[in-house]
Backbone as JSON, one array per atom type, in Angstrom:
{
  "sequence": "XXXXXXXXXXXXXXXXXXXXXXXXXXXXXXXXXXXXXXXXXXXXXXXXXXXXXXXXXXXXXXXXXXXXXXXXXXXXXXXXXXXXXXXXXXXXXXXXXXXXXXXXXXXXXXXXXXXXXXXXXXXXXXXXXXXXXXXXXXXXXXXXXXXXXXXXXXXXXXXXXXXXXXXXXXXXXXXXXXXXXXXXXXXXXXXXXXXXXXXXXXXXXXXXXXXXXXXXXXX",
  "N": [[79.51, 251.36, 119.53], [78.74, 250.14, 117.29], [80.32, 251.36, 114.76], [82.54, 249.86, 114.18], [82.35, 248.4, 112.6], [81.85, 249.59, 110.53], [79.58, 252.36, 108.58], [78.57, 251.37, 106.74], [77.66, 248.89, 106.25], [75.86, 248.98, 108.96], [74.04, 250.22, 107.56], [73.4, 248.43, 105.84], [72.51, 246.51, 107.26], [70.46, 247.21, 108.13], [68.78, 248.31, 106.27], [68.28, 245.38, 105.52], [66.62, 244.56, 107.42], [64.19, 246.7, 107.44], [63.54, 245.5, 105.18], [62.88, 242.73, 105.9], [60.47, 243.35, 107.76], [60.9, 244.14, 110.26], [60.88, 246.22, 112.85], [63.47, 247.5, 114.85], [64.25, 248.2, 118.28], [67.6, 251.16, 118.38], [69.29, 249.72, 120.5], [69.06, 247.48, 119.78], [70.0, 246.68, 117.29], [72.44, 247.58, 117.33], [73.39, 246.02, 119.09], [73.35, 243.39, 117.45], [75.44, 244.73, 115.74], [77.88, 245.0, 116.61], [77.94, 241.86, 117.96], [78.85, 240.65, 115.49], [80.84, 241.99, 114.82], [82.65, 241.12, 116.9], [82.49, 238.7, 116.32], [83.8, 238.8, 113.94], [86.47, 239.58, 114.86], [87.57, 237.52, 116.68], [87.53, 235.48, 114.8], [89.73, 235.56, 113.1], [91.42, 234.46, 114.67], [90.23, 231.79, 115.36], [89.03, 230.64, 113.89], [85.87, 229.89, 113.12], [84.18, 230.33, 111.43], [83.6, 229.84, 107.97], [82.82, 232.4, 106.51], [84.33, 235.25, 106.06], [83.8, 238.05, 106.14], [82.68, 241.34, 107.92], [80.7, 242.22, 106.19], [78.96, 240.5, 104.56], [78.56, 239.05, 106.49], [76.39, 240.22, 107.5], [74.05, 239.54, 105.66], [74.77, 236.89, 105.2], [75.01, 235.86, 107.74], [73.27, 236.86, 110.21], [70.54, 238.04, 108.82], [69.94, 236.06, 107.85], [69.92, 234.12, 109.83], [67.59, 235.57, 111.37], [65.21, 235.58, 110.02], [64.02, 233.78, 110.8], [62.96, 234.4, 112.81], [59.71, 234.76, 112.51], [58.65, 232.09, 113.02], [59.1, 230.79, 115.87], [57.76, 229.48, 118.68], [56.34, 229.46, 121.84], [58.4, 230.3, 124.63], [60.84, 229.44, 125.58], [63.35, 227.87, 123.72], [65.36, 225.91, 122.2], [68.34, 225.83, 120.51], [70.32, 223.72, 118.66], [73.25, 222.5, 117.85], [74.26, 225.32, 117.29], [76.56, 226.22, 116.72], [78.95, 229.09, 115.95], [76.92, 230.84, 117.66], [74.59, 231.03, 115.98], [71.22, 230.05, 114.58], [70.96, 231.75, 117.29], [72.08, 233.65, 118.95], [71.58, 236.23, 117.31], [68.72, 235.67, 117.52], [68.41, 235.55, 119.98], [69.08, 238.64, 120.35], [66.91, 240.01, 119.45], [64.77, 239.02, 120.73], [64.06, 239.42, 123.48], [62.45, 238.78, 125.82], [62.34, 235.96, 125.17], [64.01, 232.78, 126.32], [66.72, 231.56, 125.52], [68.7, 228.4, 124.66], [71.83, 227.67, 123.7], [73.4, 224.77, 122.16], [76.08, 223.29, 121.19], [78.75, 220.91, 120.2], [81.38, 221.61, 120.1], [84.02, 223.02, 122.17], [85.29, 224.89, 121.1], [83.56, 226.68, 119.82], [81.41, 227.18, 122.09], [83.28, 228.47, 123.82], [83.56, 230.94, 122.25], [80.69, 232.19, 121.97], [80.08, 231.92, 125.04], [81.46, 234.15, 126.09], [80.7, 235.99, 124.11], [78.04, 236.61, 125.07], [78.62, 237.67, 127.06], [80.41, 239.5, 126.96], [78.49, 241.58, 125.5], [76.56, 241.7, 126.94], [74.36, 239.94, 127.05], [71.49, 238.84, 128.36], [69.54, 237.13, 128.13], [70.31, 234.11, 127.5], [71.33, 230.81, 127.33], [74.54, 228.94, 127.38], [75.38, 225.86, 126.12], [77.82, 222.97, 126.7], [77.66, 220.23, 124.88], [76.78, 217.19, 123.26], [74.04, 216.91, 121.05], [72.96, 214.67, 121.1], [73.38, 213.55, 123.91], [72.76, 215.66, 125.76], [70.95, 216.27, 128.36], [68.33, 218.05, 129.89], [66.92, 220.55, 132.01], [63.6, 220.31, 132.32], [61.52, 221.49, 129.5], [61.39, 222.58, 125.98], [59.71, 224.75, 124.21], [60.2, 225.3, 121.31], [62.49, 223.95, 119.06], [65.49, 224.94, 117.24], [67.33, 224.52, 114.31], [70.19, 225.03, 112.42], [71.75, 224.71, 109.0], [72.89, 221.89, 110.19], [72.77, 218.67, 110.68], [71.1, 216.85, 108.41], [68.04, 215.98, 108.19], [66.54, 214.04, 108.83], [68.25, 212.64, 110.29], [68.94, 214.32, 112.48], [66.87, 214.89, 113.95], [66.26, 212.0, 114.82], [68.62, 212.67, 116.45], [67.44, 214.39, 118.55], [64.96, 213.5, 119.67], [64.68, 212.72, 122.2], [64.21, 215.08, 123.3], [62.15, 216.7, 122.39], [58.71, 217.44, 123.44], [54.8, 216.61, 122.67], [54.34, 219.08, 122.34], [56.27, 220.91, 121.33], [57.83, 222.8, 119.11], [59.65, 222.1, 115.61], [62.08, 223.67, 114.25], [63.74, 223.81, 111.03], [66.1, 224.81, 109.25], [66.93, 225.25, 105.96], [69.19, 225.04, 102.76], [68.4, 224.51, 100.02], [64.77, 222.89, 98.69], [64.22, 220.16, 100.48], [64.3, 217.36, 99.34], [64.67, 214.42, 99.14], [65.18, 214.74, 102.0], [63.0, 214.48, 103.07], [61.66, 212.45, 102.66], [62.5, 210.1, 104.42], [61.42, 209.96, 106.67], [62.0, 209.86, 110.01], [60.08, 207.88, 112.55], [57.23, 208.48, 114.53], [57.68, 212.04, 114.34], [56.08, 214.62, 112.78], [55.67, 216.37, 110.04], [54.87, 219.39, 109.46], [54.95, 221.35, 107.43], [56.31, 223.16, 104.6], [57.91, 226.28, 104.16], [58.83, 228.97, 101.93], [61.14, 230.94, 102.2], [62.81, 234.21, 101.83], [65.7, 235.65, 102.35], [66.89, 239.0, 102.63], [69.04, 240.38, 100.36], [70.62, 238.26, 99.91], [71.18, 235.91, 97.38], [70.1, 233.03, 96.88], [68.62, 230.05, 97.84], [66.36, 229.22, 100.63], [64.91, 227.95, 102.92], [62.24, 227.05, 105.42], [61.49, 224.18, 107.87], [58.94, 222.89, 109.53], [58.16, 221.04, 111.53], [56.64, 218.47, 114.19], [56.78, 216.51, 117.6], [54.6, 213.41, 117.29], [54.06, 211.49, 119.63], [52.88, 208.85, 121.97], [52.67, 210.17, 124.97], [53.82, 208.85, 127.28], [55.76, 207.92, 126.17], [57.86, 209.68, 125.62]],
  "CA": [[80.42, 250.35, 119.01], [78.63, 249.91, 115.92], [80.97, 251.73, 114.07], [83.7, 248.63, 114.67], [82.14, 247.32, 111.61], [81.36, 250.76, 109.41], [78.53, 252.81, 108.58], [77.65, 251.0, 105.21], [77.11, 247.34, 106.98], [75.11, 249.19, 109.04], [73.0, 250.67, 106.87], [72.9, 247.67, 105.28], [71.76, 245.72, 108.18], [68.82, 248.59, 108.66], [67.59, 247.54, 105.17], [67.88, 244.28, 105.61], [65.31, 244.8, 108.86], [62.95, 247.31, 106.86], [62.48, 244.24, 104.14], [61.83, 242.05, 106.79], [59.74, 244.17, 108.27], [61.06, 244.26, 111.66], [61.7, 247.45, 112.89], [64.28, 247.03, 116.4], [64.96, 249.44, 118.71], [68.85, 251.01, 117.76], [70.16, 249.08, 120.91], [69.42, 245.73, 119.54], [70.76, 246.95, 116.17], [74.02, 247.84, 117.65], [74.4, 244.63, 119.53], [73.73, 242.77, 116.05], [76.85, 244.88, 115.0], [78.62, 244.39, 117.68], [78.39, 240.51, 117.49], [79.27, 240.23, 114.05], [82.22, 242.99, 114.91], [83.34, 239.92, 117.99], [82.7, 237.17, 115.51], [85.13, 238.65, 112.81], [87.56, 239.35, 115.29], [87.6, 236.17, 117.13], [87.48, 233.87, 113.57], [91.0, 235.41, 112.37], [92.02, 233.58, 115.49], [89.94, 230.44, 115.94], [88.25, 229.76, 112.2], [84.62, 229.9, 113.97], [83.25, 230.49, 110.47], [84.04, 230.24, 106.56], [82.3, 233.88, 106.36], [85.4, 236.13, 106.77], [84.19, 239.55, 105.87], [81.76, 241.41, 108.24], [79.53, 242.9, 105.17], [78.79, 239.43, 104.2], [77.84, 238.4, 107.73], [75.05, 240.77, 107.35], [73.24, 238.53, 105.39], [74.69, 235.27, 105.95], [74.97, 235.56, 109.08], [72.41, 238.27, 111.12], [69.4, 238.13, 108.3], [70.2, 234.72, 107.43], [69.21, 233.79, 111.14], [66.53, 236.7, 111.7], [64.13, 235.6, 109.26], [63.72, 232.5, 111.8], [61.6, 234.95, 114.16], [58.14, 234.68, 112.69], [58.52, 230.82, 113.22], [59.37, 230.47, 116.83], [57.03, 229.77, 119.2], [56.98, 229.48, 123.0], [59.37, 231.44, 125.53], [61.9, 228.63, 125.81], [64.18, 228.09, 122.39], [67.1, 225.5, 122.02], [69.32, 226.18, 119.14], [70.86, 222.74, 118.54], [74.47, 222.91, 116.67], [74.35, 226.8, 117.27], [78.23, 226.88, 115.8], [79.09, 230.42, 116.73], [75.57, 231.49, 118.04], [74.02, 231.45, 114.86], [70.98, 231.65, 114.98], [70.93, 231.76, 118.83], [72.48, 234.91, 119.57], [70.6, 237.58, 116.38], [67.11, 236.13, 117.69], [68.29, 236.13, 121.33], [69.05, 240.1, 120.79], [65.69, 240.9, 119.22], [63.66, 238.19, 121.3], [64.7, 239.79, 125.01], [61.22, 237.31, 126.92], [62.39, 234.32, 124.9], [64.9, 231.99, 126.56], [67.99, 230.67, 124.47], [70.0, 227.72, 124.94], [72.95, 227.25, 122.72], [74.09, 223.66, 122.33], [76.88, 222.89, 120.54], [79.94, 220.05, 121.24], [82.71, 222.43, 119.92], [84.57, 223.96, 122.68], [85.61, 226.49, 120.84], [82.25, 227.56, 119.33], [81.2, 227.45, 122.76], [83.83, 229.63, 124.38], [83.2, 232.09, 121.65], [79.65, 232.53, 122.65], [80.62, 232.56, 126.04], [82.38, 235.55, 125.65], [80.16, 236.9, 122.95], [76.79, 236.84, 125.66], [79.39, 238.5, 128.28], [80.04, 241.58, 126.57], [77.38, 241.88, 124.84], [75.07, 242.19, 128.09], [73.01, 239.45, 126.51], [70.9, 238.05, 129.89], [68.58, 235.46, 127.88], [70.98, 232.72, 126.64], [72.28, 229.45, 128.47], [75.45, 227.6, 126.73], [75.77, 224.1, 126.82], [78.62, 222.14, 125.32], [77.17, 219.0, 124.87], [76.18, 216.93, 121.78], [72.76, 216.47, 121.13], [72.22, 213.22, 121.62], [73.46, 213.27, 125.49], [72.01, 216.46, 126.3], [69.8, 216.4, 129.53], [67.85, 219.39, 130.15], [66.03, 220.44, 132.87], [62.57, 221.26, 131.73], [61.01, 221.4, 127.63], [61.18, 223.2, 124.95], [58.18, 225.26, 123.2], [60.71, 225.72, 120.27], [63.92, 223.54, 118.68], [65.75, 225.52, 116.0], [68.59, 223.68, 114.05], [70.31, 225.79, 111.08], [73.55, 224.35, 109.24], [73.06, 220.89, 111.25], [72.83, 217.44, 110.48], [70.31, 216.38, 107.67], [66.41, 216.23, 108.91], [66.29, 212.41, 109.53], [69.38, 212.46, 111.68], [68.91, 215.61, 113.53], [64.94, 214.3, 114.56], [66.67, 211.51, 115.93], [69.16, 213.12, 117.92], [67.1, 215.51, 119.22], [64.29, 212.82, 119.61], [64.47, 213.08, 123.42], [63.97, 216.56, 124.12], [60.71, 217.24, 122.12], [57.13, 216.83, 123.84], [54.42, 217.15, 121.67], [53.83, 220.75, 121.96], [57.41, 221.13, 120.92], [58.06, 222.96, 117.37], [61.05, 221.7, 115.52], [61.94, 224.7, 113.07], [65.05, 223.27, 110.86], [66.69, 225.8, 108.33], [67.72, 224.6, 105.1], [68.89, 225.99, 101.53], [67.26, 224.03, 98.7], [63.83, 221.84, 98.55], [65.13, 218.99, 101.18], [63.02, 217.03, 98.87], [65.4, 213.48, 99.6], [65.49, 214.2, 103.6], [61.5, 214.49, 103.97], [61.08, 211.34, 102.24], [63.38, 209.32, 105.11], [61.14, 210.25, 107.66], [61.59, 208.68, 111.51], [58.53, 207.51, 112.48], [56.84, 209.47, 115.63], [57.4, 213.16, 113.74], [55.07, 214.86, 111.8], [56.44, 217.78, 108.57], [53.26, 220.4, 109.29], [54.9, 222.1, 106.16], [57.68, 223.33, 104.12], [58.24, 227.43, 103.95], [59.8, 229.15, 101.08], [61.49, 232.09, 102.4], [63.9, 235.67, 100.94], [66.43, 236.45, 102.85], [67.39, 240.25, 101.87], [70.96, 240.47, 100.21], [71.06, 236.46, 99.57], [70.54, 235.12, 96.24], [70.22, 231.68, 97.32], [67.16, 229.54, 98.15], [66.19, 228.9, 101.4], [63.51, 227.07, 103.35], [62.05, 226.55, 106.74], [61.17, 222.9, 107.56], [58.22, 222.7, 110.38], [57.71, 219.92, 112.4], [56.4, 218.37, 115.81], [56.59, 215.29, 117.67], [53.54, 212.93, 117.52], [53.93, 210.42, 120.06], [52.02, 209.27, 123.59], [53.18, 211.26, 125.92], [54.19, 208.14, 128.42], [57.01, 207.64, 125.14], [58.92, 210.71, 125.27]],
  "C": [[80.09, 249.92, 117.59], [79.79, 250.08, 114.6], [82.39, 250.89, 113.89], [83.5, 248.05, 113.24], [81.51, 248.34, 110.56], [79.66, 250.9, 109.16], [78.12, 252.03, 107.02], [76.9, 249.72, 105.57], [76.04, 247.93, 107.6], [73.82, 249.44, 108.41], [72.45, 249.39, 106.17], [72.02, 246.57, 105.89], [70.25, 246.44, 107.9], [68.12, 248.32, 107.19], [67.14, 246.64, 104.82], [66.2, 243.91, 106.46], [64.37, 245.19, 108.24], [62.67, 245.81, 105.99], [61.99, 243.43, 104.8], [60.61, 242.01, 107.61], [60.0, 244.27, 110.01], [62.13, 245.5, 112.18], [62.4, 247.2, 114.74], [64.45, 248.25, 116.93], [66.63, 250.01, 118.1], [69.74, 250.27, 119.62], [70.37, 248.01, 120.49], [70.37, 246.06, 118.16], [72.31, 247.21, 116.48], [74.62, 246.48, 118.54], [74.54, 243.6, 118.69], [74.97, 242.87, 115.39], [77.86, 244.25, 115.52], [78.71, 242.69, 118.0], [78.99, 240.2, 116.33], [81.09, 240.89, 114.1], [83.21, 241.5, 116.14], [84.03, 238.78, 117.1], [83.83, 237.32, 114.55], [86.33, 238.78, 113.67], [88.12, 237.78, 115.76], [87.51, 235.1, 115.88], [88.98, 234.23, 112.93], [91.72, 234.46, 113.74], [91.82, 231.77, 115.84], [89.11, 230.0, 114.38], [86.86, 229.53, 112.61], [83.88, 229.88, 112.38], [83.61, 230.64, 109.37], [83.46, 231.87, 105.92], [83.57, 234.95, 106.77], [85.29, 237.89, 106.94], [82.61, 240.37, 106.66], [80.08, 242.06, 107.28], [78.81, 241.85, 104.48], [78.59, 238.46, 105.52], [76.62, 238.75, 107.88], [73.93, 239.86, 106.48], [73.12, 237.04, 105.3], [74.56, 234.88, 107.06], [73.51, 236.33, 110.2], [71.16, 237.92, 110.11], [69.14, 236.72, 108.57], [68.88, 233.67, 108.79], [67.76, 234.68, 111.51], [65.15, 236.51, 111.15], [63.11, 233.82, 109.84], [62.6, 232.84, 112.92], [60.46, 234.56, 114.16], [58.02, 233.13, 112.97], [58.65, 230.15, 114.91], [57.71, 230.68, 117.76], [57.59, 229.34, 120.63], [58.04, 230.48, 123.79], [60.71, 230.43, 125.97], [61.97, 228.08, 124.34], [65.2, 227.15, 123.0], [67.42, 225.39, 120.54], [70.07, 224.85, 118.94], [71.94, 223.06, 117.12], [74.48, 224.53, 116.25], [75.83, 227.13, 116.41], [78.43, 228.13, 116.46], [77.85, 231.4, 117.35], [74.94, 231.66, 116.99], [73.1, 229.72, 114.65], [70.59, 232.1, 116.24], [70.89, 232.68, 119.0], [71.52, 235.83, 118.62], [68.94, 237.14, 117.24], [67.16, 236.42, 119.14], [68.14, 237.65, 121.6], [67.84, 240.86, 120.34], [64.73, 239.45, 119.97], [64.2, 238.25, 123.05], [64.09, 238.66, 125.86], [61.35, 236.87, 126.18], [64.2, 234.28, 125.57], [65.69, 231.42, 125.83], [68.56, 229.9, 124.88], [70.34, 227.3, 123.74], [73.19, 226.02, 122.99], [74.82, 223.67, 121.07], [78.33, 221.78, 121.12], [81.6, 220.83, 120.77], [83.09, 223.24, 121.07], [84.96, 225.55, 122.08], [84.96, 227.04, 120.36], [81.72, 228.33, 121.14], [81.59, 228.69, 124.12], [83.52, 231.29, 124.06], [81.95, 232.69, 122.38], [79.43, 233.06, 124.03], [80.93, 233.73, 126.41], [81.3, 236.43, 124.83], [78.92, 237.61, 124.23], [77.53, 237.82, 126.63], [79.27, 239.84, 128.16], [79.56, 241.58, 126.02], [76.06, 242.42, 125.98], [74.0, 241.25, 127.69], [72.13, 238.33, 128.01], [70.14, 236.85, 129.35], [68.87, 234.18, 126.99], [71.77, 232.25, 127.76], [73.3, 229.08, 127.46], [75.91, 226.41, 127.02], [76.86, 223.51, 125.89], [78.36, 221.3, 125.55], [76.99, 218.59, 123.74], [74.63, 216.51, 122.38], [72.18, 215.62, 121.66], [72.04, 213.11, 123.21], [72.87, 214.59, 126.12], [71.09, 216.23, 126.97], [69.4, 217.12, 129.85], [66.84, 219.17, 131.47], [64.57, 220.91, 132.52], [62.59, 220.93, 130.31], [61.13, 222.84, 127.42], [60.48, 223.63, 124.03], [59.24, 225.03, 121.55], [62.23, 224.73, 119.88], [64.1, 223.84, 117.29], [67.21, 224.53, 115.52], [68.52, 224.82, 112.46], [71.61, 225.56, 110.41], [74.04, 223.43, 109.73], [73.49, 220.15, 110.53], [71.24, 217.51, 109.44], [68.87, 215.93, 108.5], [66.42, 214.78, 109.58], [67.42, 212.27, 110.45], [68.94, 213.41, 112.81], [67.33, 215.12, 114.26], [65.57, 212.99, 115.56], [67.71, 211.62, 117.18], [68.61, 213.95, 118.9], [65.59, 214.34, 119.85], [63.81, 213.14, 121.16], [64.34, 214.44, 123.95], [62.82, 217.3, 123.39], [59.73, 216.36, 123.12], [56.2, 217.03, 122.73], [53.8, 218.29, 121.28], [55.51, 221.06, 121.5], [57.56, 221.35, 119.3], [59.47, 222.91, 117.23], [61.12, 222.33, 114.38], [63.7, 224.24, 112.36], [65.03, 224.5, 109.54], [67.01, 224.86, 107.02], [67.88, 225.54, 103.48], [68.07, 225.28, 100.69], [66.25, 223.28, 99.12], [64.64, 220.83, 99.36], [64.13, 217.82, 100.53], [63.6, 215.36, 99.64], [65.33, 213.49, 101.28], [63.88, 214.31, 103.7], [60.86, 213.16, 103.15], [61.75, 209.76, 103.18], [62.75, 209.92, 106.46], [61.22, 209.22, 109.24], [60.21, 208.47, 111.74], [58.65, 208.59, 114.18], [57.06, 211.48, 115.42], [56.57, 212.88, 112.45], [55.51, 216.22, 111.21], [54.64, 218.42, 108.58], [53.79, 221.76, 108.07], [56.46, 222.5, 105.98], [57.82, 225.12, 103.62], [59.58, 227.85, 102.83], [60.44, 230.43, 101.64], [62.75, 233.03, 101.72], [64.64, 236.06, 102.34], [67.51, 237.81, 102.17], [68.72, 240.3, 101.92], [71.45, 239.05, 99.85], [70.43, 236.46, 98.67], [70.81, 233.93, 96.51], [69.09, 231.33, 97.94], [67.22, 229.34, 99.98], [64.83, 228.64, 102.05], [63.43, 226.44, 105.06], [61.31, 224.8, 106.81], [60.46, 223.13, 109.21], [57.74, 221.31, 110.95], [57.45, 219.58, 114.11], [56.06, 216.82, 115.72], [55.17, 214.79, 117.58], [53.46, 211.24, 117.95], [53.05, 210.23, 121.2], [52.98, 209.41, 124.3], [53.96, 210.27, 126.57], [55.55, 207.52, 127.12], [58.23, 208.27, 125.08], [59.79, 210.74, 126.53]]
}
C-alpha cells in the first residue's frame, strides 16, 4: 500500500529514518505510509489537519512526531490532544511493547484514529474522547506526551491528575518556550530543555522534560 502515497515520499521517509538513525523493519515503514496515505484522504473530507499534501506530512507529520522516541520512557504512553494521532499513532507503529492512549475531545479527530488503528492492524493504542481535565484512567502513566497542545503552564495543570512521580511529561514545542517555563505551577519540576533537528524541517524545535514532584498521598 505504500505506493498510495508514491515512491519519492517514500524514499523520503527512509532518509528521514537513516538521519535519525532509526532503522524500522519495511512493515512499520509501510504502515507510516499508509497512515499518512488515510490521513490525506480522510482531511479532504473532515479538515483533520492544515498539512494537505502527503510529501509534507513526511516531515511535519511522521518525523516531526518520531524524533519523540528517544524521550519516552515506560511501556504505558498517553498522548494528550493527539489531534489526528499525531504523535500517537508514528511512535505507536515503531514502539509495538509500548502502550498508547490517544486522548483527544474532538470527535472527529477521534473517529479518524478510530478507523486509522482498524486498518492499519495497529493492536497497541486505546482512544479516548475525553478532555484532559476529566479524563479518569485506570492505572498510570510511565510517559505523558503533548505536541501542538495547550501552552506548558496550562497543559501541567490539566494533566495535573494523571502524573505520579515517576511519570515523564515530554511536551513538544517549536521555539525556546522561554515565557511558558517562567509561569511554572508549583508541584512540577523542568529536568531540562532539548534542542532537537527534525530531517526536512527548517524550523526550530524543542523537547520540554518534566516530572511531577509532589507527596505521593497528593496526587
Amino acid at each position: 500500500m505504500s505506493n498510495l502515497v508514491g515512491h519519492d515520499i517514500e524514499q523520503n521517509l527512509q532518509q528521514g529514518l537513516t538521519a535519525l538513525g532509526q532503522d524500522l523493519p519495511s512493515a512499520s515503514v509501510d504502515k507510516l505510509l499508509q497512515f499518512i496515505a488515510l490521513l490525506a484522504k480522510w482531511n479532504k473530507t473532515y479538515n483533520l489537519t492544515a498539512v494537505r499534501e502527503p510529501s509534507q506530512m513526511v516531515p511535519l507529520h511522521l518525523l516531526d512526531s518520531l524524533v519523540m522516541r528517544p524521550f519516552l520512557q515506560g511501556d504505558a504512553v498517553l498522548d494528550v490532544g493527539t489531534g489526528p494521532g499525531l504523535p500517537g499513532i508514528p511512535l505507536a507503529i515503531i514502539c509495538p511493547d509500548v502502550h498508547f492512549t490517544l486522548l483527544d475531545s474532538n470527535s472527529k479527530k477521534t473517529r479518524f484514529i478510530t478507523q486509522a488503528v482498524l486498518e492499519l492492524g495497529i493492536k497497541n493504542v486505546t482512544v479516548v474522547q475525553s478532555r484532559a481535565e476529566a479524563f479518569q484512567p485506570i492505572g498510570q502513566y510511565s510517559s505523558i506526551i503533548t505536541r501542538a497542545f495547550a501552552s506548558i503552564p496550562d497543559m501541567l495543570v490539566m494533566i495535573k491528575h494523571l502524573c505520579s512521580n515517576t511519570t515523564r511529561v515530554i511536551a513538544m514545542k517549536g521555539q525556546y518556550p522561554q515565557e511558558e517555563l517562567t509561569a511554572w505551577p508549583e508541584g512540577f519540576v523542568c529536568d531540562g530543555v532539548e534542542t532537537i533537528q527534525v530531517p526536512g524541517l527548517d524550523a526550530q524545535r524543542h523537547v520540554v522534560l518534566i516530572h511531577r514532584d509532589m507527596p505521593e498521598n497528593t496526587i
